[in-house]
C-alpha positions as CSV (number, residue, x, y, z in Angstrom):
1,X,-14.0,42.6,-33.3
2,X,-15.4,40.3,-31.1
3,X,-16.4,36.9,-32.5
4,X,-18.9,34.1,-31.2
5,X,-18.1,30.1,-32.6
6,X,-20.7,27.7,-32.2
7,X,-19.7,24.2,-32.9
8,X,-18.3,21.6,-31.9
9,X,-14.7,21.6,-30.4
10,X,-13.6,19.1,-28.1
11,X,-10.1,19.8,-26.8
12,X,-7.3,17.4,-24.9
13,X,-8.9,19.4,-21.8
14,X,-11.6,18.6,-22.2
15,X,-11.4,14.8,-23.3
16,X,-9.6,14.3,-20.0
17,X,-12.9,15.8,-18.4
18,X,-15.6,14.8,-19.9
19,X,-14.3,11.0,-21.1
20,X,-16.1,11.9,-24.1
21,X,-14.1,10.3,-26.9
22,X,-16.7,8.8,-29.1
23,X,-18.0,12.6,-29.6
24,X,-14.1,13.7,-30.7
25,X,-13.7,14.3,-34.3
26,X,-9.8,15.6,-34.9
27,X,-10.9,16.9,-37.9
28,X,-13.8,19.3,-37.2
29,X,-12.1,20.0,-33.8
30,X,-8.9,21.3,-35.7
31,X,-10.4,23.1,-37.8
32,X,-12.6,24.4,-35.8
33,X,-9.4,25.4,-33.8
34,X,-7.3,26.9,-36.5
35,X,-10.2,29.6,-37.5
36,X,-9.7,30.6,-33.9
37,X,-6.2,30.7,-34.4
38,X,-6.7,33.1,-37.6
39,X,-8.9,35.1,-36.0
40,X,-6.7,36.1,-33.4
41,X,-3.6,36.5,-35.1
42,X,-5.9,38.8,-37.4
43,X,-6.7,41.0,-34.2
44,X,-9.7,39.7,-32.9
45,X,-11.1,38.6,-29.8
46,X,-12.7,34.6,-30.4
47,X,-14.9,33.0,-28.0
48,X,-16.1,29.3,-29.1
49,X,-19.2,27.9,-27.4
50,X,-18.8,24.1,-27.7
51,X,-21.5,21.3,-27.9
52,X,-18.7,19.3,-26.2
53,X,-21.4,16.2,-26.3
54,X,-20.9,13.3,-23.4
55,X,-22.3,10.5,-21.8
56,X,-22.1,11.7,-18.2
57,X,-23.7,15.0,-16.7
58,X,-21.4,18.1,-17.0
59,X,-21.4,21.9,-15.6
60,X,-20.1,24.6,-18.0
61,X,-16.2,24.6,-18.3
62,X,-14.5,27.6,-19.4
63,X,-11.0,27.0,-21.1
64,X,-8.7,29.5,-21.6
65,X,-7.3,28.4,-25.1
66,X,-4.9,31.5,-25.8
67,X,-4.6,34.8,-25.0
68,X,-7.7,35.6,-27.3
69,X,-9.5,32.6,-27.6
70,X,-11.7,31.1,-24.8
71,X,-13.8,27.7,-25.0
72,X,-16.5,27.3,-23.6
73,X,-17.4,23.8,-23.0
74,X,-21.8,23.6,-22.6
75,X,-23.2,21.9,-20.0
76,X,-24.4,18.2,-20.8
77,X,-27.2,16.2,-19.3
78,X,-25.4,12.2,-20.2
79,X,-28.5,11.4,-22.2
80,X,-28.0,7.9,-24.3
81,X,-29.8,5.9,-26.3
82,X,-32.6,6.9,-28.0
83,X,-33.0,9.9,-25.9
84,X,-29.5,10.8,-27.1
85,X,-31.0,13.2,-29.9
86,X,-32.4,15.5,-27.2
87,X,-28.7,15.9,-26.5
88,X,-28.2,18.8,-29.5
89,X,-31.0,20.8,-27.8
90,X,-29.0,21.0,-24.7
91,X,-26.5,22.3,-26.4
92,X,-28.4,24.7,-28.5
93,X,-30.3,25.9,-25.5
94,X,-27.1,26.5,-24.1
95,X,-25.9,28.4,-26.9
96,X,-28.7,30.9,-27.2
97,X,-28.3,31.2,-23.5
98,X,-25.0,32.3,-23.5
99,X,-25.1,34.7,-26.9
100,X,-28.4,36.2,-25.1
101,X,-26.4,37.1,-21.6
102,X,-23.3,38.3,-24.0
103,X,-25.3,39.7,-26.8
104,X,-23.1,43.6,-26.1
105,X,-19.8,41.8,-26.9
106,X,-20.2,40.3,-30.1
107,X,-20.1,41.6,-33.2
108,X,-20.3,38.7,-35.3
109,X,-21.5,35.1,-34.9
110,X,-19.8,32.2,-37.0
111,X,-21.3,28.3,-37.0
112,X,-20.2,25.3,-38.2
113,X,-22.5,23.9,-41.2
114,X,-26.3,23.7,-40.8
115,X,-26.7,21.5,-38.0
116,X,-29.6,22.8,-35.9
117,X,-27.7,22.9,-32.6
118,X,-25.1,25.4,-34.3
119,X,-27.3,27.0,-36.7
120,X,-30.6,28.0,-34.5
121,X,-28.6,29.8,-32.2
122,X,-27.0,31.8,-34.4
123,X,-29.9,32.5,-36.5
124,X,-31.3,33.6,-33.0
125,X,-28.5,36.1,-33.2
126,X,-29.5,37.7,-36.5
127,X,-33.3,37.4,-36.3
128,X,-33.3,38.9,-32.2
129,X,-30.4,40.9,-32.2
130,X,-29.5,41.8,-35.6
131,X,-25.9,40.4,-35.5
132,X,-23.8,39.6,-38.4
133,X,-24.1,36.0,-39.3
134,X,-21.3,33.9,-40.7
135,X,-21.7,29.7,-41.9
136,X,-18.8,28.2,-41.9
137,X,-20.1,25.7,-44.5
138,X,-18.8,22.1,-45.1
139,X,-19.7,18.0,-45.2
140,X,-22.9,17.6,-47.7
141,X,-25.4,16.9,-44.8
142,X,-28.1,16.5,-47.0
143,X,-26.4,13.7,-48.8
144,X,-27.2,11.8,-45.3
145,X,-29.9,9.1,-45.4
146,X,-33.0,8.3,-43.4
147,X,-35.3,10.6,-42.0
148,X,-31.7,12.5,-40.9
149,X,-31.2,13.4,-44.3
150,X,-35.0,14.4,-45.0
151,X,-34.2,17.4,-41.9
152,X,-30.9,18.3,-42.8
153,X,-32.9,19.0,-46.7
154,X,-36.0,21.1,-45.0
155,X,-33.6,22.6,-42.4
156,X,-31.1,24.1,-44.8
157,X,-33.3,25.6,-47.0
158,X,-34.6,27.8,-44.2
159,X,-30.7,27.9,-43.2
160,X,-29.7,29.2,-46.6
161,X,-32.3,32.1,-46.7
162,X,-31.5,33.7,-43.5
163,X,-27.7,33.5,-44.1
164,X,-26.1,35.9,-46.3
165,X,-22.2,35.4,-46.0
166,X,-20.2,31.7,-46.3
167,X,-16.9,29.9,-45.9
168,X,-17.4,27.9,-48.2
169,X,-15.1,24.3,-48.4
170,X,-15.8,23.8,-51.7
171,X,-17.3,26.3,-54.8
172,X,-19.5,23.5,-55.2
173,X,-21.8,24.6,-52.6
174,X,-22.2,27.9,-53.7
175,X,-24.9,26.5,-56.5
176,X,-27.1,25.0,-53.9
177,X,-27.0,27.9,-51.7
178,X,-28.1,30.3,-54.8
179,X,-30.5,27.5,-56.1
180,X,-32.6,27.9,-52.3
181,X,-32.4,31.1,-52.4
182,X,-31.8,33.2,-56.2
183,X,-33.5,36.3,-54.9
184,X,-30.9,37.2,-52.1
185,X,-27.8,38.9,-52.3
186,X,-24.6,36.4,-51.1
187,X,-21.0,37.4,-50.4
188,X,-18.8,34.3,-50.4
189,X,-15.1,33.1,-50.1
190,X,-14.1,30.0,-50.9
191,X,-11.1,28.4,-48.0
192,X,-9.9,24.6,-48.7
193,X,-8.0,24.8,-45.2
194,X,-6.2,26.3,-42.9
195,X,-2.2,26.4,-42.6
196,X,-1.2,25.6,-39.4
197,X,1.6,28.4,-38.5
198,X,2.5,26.8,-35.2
199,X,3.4,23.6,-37.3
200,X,4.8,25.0,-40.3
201,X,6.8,27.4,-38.2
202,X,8.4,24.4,-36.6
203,X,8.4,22.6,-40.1
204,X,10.9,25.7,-41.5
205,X,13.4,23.6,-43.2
206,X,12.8,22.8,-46.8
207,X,12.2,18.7,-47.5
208,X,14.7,17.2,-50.5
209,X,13.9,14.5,-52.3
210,X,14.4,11.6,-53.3
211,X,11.5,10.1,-51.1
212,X,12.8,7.6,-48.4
213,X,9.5,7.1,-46.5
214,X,6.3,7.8,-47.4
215,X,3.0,7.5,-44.9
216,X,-1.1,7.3,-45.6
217,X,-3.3,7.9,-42.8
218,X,-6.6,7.4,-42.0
219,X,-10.1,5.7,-42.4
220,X,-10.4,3.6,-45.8
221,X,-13.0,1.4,-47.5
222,X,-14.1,-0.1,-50.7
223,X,-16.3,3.1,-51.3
224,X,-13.4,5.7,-51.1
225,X,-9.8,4.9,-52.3
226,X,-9.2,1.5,-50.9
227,X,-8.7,0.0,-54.5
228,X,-5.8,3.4,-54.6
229,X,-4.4,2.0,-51.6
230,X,-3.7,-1.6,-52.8
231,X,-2.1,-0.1,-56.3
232,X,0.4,1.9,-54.0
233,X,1.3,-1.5,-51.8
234,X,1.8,-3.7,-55.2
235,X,3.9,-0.6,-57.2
236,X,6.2,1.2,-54.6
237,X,9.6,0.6,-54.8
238,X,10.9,-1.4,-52.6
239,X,13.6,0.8,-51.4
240,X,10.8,3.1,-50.5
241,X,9.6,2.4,-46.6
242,X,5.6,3.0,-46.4
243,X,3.5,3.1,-43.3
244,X,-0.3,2.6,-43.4
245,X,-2.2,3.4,-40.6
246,X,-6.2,4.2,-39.9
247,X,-9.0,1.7,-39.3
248,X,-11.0,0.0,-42.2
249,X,-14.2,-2.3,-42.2
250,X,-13.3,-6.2,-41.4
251,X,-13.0,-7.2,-45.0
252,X,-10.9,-4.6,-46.3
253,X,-8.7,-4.7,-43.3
254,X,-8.0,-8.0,-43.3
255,X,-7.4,-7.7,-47.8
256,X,-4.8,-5.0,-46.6
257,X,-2.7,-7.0,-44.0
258,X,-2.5,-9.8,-46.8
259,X,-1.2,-7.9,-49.2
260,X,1.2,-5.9,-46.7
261,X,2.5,-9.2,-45.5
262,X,4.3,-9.4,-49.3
263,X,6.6,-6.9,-49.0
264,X,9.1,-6.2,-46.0
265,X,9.1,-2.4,-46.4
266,X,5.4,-1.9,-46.1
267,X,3.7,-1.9,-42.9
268,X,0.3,-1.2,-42.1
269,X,0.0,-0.4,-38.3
270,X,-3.7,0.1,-37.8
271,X,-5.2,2.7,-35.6
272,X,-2.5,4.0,-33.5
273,X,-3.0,6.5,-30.4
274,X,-1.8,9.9,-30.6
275,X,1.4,9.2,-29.3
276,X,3.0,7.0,-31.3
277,X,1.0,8.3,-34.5
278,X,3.3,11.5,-33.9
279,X,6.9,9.4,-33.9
280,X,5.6,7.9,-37.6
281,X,4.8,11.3,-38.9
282,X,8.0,13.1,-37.8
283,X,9.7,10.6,-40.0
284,X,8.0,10.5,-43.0
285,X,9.2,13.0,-45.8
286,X,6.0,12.5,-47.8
287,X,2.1,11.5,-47.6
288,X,-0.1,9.8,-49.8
289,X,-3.5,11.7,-50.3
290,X,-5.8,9.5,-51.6
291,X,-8.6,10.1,-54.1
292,X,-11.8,8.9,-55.6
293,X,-12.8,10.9,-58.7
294,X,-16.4,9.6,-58.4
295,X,-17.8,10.4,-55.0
296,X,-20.4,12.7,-54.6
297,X,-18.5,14.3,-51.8
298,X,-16.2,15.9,-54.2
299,X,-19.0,18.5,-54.8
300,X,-19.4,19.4,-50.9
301,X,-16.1,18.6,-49.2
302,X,-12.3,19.3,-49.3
303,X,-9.4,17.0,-48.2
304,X,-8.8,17.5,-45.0
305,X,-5.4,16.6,-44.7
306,X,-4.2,18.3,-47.4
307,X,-3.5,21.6,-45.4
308,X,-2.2,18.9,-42.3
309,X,0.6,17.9,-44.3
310,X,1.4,20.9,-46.0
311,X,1.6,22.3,-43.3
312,X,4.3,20.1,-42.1
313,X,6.4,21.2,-45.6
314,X,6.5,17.5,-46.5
315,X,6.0,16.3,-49.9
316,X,2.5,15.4,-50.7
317,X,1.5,12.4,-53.4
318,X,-1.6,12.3,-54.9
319,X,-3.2,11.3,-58.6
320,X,-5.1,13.6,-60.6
321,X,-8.1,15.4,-58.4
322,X,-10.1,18.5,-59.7
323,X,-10.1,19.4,-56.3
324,X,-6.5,19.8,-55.9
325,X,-5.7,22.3,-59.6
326,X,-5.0,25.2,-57.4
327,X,-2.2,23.5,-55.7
328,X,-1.1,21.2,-58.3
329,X,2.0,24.0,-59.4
330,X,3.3,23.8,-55.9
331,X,6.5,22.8,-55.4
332,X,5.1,20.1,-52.6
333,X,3.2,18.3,-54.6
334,X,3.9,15.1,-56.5
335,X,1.2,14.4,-59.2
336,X,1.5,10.6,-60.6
337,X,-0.2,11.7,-63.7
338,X,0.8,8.3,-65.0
339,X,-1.0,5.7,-62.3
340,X,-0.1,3.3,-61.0
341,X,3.4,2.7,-63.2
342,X,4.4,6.4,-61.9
343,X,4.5,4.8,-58.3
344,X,7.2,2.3,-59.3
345,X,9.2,5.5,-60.4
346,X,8.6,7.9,-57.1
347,X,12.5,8.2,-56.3
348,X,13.2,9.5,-59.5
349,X,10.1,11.5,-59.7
350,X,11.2,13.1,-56.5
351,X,15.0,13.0,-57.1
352,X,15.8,16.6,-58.0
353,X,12.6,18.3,-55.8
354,X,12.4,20.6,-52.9
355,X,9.7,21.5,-51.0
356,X,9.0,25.5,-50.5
357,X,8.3,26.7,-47.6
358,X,7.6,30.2,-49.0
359,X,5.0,29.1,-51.1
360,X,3.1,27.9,-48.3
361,X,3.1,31.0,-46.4
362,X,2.3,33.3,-49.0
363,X,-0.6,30.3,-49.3
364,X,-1.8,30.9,-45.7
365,X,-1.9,34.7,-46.4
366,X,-4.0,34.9,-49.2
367,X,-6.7,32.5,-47.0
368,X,-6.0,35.2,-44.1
369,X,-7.1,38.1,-46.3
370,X,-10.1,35.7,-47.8
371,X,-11.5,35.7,-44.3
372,X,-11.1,39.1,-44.0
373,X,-13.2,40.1,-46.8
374,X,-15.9,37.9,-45.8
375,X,-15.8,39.8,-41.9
376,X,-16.4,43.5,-43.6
């Protein structure tokens, strides 16, 4: 089968042509990336048409990704400031453009949640060309304020009845979808995240405990799991070395480097670039997932870097999330059921573990044969 992606994927190639790093979001674009990756390995032909936003004008740039999977990078006009909205029309345009002149090679049309840049083309697809429609579905737009919000809430209503398959991030969504539409018929699976075989293939050996160093990553604030944070910096053993890094607002940053500065094996690095992020991975043997049992996001969103660790086979610590039950019987996770006094006892938590490599690719087959129920 040949597949159409419309999203958002801005690859190293492309960074280094465009300039366009305040557009890049590693997340979205790794995900984005790994479906690809399934895809292919699955037996099918991918082709990904890319916003690929900038500030400076742009021709369309093809990138050959793999041996099945092109990119194709849309052309871009370098409109800023207020103007900068008309920038997802471009894109969109683009889009329909290039299903329209390719409309005899694709059998099936995925996008990436409701945004209207993704989701008009493909809707374009279905409505025009009778094509089968996937929404890869994820992030709670309509939890956005401002008058963003109010169209992301008319917008997916009309989304939600012309859409009748998912990937959904989160059963969570699956209400809303039904609520907007109760008459239609809906097929659905349900896919966390994606292992990523390339790492975890590279990431063979098994992980033995006891911990030695332990690393959190990424953005924190008062509103999600920076109070979490501080009760791992005041509890860990100090035998136990622990790198912070990711960027925080002024106040909490500056709360954090205080309370680092107590303890000699703790050290919070801030935002580092790729580079030297990658030497402080390699040589952590476990990572700290953080959680917030209260925010509303929990009902539209996954963590993301659950499946970017595990798929490292590194040990993964994190307290009690509904989120993560499925996983919890893994042999890579660490639940502190017992928080904050289990963090003091982490070494001899860990002492006699092993992470299992196995489990984790029997893991990334069962999400391989989800997506292939939701393609037939």
């Amino acid at each position: 089968m040949n597949i159409l992606i419309i999203g958002n994927c801005i690859t190293a190639a492309c960074l280094k042509q465009r300039q366009n790093e305040e557009y890049f979001h590693p997340a979205g674009t790794l995900k984005q990336l790994l479906l690809a990756t399934e895809l292919e390995a699955m037996g099918h032909s991918v082709d990904i048409c890319s916003a690929s936003f900038s500030k400076h004008i742009n021709t369309v740039c093809i990138e050959y990704y793999s041996q099945g999977i092109r990119i194709i990078h849309s052309p871009t006009l370098g409109i800023q400031g207020r103007s900068s909205f008309f920038k997802r029309w471009v894109s969109s345009l683009y889009a329909m453009y290039w299903l329209r002149k390719n409309i005899q090679k694709y059998q099936c049309v995925v996008f990436y949640n409701f945004h209207m840049e993704f989701s008009a083309p493909a809707l374009m697809g279905k409505w025009l060309f009778n094509k089968k429609v996937i929404m890869d579905y994820e992030d709670g737009l309509y939890l956005d304020r401002g008058y963003q919000g109010w169209l992301y809430r008319g917008w997916e209503k009309k989304v939600y009845r012309h859409v009748s398959r998912y990937i959904l991030v989160n059963e969570g969504l699956k209400t809303r979808i039904i609520a907007a539409a109760p008459e239609d018929e809906k097929k659905f699976v349900t896919v966390h995240g994606l292992i990523n075989a390339d790492v975890l293939g590279a990431h063979s050996l098994d992980t033995e405990g006891p911990v030695q160093r332990i690393l959190f990553s990424g953005n924190f604030s008062k509103k999600f799991g920076f109070d979490e944070l501080l009760k791992y910096v005041d509890n860990l053993d100090g035998g136990i070395i622990f790198d912070i890094t990711g960027r925080a607002a002024g106040p909490e940053e500056e709360k954090l480097r205080q309370r680092v500065a107590r303890w000699p094996n703790i050290r919070y690095h801030g935002f580092l670039e790729d580079k030297a992020f990658k030497k402080i991975i390699e040589k952590a043997d476990a990572f700290v997932l953080l959680n917030d049992r209260n925010s509303p996001y929990n009902k539209t969103n996954f963590p993301s870097k659950f499946f970017e660790y595990l798929s490292k086979n590194k040990f993964i610590i994190t307290t009690a999330n509904p989120l993560l039950s499925p996983y919890l019987g893994m042999k890579n996770i660490i639940l502190l059921e017992n928080f904050p006094e289990d963090v003091k006892k982490l070494k001899s938590l860990t002492q006699d573990r092993k992470t299992c490599h196995d489990e984790i690719v029997q893991l990334g087959q069962g999400i391989r044969s989800a997506l292939e129920r939701i393609l037939h």
